[in-house]
C-alpha positions as CSV (number, residue, x, y, z in Angstrom):
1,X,49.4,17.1,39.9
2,X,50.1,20.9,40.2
3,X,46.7,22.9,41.4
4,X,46.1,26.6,40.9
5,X,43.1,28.4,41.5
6,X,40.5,29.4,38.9
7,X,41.4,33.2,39.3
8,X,45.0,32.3,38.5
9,X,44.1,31.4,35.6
10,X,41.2,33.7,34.7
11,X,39.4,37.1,35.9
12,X,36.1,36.2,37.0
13,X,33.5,38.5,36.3
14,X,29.7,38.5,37.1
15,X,27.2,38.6,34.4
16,X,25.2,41.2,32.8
17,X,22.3,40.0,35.3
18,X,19.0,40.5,33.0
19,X,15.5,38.8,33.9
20,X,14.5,36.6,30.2
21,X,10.9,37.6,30.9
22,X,11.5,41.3,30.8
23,X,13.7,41.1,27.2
24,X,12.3,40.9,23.8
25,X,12.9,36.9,22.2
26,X,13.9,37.7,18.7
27,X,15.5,34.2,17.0
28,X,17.9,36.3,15.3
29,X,18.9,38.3,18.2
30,X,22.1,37.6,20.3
31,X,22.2,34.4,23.0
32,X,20.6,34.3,26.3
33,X,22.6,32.5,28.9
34,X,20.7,31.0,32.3
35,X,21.7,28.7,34.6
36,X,20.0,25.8,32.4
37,X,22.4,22.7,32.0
38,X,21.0,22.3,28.2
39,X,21.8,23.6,24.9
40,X,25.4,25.3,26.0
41,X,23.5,27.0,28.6
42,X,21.6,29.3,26.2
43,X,18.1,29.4,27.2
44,X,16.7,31.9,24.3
45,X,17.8,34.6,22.0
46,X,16.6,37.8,22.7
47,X,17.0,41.5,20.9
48,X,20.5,43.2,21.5
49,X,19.8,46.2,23.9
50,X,21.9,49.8,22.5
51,X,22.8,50.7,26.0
52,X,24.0,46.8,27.5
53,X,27.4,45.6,26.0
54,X,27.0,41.9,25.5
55,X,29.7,39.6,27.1
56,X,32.7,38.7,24.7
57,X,32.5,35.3,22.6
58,X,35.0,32.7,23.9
59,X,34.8,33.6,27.7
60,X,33.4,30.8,29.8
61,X,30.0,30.8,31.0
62,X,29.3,29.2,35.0
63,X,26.4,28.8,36.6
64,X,26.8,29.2,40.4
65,X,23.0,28.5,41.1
66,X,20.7,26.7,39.5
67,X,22.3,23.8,37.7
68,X,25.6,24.7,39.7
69,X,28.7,24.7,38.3
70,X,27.1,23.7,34.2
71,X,30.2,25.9,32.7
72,X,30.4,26.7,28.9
73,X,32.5,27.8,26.3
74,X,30.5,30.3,24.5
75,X,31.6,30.7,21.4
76,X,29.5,34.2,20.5
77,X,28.5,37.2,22.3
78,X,25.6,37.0,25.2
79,X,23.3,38.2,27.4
80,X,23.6,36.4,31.0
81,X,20.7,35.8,33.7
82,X,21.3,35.5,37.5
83,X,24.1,33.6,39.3
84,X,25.9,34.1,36.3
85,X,29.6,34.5,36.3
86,X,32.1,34.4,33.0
87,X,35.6,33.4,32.9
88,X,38.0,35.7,30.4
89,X,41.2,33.7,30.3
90,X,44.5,35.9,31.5
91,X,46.5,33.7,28.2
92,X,45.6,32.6,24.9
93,X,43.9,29.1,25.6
94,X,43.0,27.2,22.8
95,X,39.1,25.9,22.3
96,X,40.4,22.6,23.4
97,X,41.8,23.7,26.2
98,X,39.0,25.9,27.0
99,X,36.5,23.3,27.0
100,X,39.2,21.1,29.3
101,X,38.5,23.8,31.8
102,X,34.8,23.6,31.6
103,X,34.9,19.7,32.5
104,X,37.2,20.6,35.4
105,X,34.7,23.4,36.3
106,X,31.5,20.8,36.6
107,X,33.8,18.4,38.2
108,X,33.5,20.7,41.0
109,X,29.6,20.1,41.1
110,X,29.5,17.8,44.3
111,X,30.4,20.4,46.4
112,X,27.6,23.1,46.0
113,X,23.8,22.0,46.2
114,X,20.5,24.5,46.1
115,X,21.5,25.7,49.8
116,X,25.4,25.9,49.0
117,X,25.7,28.3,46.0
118,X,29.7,28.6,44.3
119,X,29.3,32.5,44.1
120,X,31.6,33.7,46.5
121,X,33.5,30.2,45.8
122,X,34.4,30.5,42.4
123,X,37.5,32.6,42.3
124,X,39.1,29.8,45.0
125,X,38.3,26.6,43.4
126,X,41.3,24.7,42.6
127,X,42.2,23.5,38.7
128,X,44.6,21.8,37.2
129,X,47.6,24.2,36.1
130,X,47.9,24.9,32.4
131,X,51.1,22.4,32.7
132,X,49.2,19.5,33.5
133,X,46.8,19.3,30.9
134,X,47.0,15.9,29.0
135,X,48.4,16.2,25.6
136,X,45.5,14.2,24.2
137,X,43.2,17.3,24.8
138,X,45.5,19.2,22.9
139,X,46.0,16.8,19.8
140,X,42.1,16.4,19.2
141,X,40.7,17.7,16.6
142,X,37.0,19.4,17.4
143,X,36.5,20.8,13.9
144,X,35.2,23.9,13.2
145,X,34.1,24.4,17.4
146,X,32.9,28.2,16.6
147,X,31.1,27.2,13.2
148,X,29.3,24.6,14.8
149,X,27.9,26.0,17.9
150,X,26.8,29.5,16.1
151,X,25.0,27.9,13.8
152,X,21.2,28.1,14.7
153,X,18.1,26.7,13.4
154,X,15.4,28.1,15.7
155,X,13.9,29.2,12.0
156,X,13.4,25.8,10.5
157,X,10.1,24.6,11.1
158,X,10.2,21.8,13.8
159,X,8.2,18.9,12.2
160,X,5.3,17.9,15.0
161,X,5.2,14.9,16.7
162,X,2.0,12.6,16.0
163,X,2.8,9.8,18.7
164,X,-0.7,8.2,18.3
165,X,0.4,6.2,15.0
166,X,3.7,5.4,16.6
167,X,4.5,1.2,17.3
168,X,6.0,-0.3,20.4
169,X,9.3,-2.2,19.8
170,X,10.7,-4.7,22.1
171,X,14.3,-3.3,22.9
172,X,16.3,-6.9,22.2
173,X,14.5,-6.4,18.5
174,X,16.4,-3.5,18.3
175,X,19.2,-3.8,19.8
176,X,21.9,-6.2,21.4
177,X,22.5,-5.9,25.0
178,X,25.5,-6.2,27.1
179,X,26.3,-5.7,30.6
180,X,29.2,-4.0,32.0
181,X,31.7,-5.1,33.4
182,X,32.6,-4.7,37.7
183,X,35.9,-2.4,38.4
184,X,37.3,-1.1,41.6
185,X,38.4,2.4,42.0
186,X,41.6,1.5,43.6
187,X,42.6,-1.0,40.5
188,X,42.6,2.0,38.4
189,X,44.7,4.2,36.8
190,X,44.9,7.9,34.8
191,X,44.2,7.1,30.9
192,X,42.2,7.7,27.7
193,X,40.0,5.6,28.0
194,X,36.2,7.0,28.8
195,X,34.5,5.2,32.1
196,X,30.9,5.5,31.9
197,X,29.3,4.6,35.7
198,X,25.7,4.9,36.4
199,X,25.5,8.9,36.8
200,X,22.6,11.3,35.8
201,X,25.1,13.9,34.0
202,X,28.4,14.5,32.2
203,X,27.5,11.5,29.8
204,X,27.5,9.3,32.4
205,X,31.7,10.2,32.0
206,X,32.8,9.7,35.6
207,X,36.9,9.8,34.7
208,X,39.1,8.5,32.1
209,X,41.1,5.5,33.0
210,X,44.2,3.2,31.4
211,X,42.0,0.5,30.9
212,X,41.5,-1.2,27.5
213,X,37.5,0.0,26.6
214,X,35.0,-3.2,27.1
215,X,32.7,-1.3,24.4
216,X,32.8,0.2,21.2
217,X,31.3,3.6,20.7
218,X,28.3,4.5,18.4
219,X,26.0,2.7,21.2
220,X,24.1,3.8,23.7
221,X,24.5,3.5,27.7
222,X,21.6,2.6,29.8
223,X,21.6,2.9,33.6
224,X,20.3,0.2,35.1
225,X,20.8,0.6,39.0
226,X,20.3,3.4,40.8
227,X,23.7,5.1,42.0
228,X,22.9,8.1,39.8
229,X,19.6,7.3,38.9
230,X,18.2,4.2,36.4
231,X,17.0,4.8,33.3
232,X,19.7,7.7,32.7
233,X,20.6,7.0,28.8
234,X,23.4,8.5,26.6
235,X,25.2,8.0,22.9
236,X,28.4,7.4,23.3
237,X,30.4,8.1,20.1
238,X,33.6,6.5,21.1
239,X,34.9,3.4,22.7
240,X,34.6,3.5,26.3
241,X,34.9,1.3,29.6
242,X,31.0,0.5,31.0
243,X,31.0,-0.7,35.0
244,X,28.8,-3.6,35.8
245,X,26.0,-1.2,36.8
246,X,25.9,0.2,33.1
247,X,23.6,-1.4,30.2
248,X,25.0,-1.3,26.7
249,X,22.7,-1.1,23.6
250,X,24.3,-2.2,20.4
251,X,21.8,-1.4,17.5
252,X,21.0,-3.9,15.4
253,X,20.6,-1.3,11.9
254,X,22.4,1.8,11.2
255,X,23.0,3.9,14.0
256,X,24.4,7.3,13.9
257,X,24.4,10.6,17.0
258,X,20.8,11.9,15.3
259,X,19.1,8.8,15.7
260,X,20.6,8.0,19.0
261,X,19.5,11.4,20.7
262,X,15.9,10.6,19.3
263,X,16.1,7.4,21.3
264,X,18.1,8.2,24.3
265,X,15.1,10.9,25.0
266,X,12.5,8.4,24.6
267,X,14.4,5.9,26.8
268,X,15.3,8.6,30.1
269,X,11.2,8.6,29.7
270,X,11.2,5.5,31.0
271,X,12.6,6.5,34.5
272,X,9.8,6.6,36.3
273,X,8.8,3.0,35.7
274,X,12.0,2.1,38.2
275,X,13.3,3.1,41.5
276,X,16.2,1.1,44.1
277,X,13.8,-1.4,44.4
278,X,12.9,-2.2,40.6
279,X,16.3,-2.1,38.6
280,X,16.0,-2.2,35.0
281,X,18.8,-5.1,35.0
282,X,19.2,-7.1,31.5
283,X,16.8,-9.3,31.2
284,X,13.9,-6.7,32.0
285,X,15.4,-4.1,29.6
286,X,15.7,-7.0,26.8
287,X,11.8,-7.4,27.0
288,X,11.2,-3.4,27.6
289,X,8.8,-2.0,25.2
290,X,9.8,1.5,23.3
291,X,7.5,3.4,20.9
292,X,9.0,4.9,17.5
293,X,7.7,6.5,14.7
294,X,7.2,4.2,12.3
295,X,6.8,4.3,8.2
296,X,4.1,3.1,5.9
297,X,5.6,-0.6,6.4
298,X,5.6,-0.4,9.9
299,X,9.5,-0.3,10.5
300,X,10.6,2.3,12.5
301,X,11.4,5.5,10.7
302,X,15.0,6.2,11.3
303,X,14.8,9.2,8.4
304,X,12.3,11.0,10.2
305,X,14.5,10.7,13.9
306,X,17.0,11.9,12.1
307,X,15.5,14.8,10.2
308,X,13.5,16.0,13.4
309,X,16.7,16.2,15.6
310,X,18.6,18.2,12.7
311,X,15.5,20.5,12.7
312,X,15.9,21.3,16.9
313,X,17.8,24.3,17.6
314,X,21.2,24.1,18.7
315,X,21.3,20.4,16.6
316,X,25.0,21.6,14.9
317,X,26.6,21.0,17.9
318,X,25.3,17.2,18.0
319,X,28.3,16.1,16.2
């Protein structure tokens, strides 16, 4: 594969540097981008300042402290925080190949830590060349990217959260669940197909391989030892290849990404109920307890997980 560095590819540029707690928040204001690894890295919104020009929509935000290397495609003007730098690409990428980029740009993750920042790094980091991108990230069809992600719903009223009259459900009541299955590294080779290993971040995506996927999507993925830490849950919307250290939760009613994000939240709660020396391996998991809001019948309420995560800000980029 042909490598090139990031600045041959784009002029890096450090941020407009601003401190959150000394700007105005104004929900109809422009984005405030920090180092966070949520929400497409925006933090707040804030009121535009007459004398700062904000950074231009469709660079690419990276964080080079903090969550290092979290790198976004940001599809409207910002504001940027410390250890900030934005990529303006030096040809006319598309959004797909864009975003390509930005999981390239976390890939780099491992090398940095708290001690090891990427600032004077960035510009050197090697990436693939614009040749070598796969021609499946350039066939796939994101939608409306720009629509979705400027949408914003910090307005809408939030509905609260009254967990006392929530029920506990026993997790095989909910859902199926299947184990993964045990793959060598070595055995493997470049593909489509999404292979999810026990990892804290990225989805639990750890490459995409040629193997036929052992799981269909619309489920969620449940780590059950700790290589990247039990307990770590994610939807996963398409079929995908699970390693044996990977739970698999088929729901047994209607799922869909709302619901799942509602549950997936409630489940990475659970982490601290497990360590190396307590897995959450299947038969534990299948007799796990989770608490749900529930309706007058005492079913869970599946409308109201749905209805609360449309209501969080930042909720049009779910799908």
């Amino acid at each position: 594969m042909k490598l090139v560095t990031v600045s041959d590819l784009f002029n890096v540029s450090y941020g407009v540097n601003l401190a959150l707690n000394a700007l105005s928040k104004d929900t109809t204001g422009i984005n405030f981008v920090s180092r966070t690894a949520r929400n497409n890295g925006v933090s707040a919104r804030v009121e535009i300042l007459d004398e700062l020009e904000p950074i231009p929509a469709g660079t690419i935000s990276v964080a080079c402290g903090g969550s290092v290397m979290e790198s976004f495609l940001q599809p409207a003007p910002y504001y940027s925080g410390r250890d900030i730098y934005y990529l303006s690409p030096k040809e006319d990428f598309t959004v797909q190949e864009k975003l390509f980029y930005c999981m390239c740009l976390r890939a780099n993750a491992c090398r940095f830590n708290y001690g090891r920042q990427a600032n004077k790094f960035l510009k050197h980091l090697r990436i693939p060349a614009r040749s070598e991108i796969p021609g499946w990230v350039i066939s796939t069809d994101i939608g409306n990217y720009n629509k979705k992600i400027k949408k914003n719903r910090v307005s809408v009223d939030i509905p609260e959260l009254q967990t006392s009259s929530w029920k506990h459900f026993r997790l095989e009541k909910l859902f199926e669940i299947k184990k993964g299955k045990r793959i060598v590294n070595s055995q493997t080779k470049p593909g489509s197909t999404p292979l999810i290993r026990p990892l804290s971040h990225s989805n639990g995506y750890a490459s995409f391989i040629g193997e036929k996927p052992n799981h269909r999507g619309n489920t969620i993925t449940v780590n059950y030892n700790s290589q990247g830490g039990v307990a770590y849950a994610f939807y996963q919307p398409v079929d995908f290849f699970a390693t044996d250290d990977v739970n698999v939760l088929y729901p047994r009613f209607e799922l869909n990404s709302e619901i799942a994000l509602f549950i997936v939240t409630l489940i990475k709660n659970e982490r601290y109920r497990f360590n190396y020396g307590r897995k959450w391996h299947l038969e534990r998991m299948k007799q796990s307890l989770i608490k749900l809001p529930v309706t007058s019948s005492d079913e869970p309420d599946w409308e109201f997980m749905e209805n609360y995560i449309k209501s969080l800000p930042y909720s049009q980029g779910v799908r």
